[in-house]
N, C-alpha and C positions, 0 to 999 in steps of 0.2 A: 459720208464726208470722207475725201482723201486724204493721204497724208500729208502732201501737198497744201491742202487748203488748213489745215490744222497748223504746219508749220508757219504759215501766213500769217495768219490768224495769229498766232504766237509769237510773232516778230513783233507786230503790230503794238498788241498789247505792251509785250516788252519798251518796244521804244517810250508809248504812251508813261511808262511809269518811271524810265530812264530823266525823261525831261520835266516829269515833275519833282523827281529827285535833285535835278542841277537847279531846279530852279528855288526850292527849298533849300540849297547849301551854300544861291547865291545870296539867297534874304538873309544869312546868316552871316554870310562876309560882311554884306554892306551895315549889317546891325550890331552884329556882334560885341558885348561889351568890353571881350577882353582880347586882346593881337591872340592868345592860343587858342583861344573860339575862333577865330579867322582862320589860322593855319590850319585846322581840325575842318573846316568848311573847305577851303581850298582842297584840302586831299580828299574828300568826297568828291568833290566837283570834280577833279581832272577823272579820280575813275567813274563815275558815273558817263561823263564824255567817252573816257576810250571803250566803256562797255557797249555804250550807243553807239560808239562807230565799229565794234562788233559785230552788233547785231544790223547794220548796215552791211557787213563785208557778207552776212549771212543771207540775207535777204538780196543782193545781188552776184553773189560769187567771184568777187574780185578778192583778187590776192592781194592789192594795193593798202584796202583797208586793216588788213591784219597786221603790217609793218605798220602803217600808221598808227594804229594803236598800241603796238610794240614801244616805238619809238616816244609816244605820247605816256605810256607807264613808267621810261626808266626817264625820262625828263621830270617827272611830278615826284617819282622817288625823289630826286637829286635834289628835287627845290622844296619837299618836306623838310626832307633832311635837314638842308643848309638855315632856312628857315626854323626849325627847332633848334639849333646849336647855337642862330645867333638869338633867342629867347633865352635861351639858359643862359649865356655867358656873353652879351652884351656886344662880342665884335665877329664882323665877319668872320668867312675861313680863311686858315691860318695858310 
């Protein structure tokens, strides 16, 4: 077996467990009993996303997907963030 087809193989699987991960963190948002079980799903979800679209820049070699994933980390940071501030302390940012 190549390396090639090993790496394949690996992508493969990866993605297969990436989307059962989003899809496990979305039955969580929609369920969730408490808004911080929601937020705590939400930020699984968006990185589960940009690691699937990772393992897409990997599996075709576009540089494209790497900023997109770039981009899609420090937007999920920002809206943790904003998100857990306005849970603790009841109003937007200041």
């Amino acid at each position: 077996m190549s390396a090639h087809a090993i790496l394949e193989w690996s992508v493969a699987v990866a993605e297969l467990a990436l989307v059962l991960a989003m899809a496990c963190a979305a039955f969580r948002m929609l369920r969730g009993p408490r808004a911080q079980d929601r937020v705590l799903a939400l930020d699984a979800f968006y990185v589960a996303g940009m690691t699937l679209i990772l393992t897409f820049g990997i599996e075709t070699g576009d540089d494209v997907y790497f900023e997109a994933a770039l981009v899609i980390a420090l937007m999920g940071f920002v809206a943790t963030a904003a998100l857990s501030k306005f849970l603790m302390r009841g109003e937007p940012i200041e």
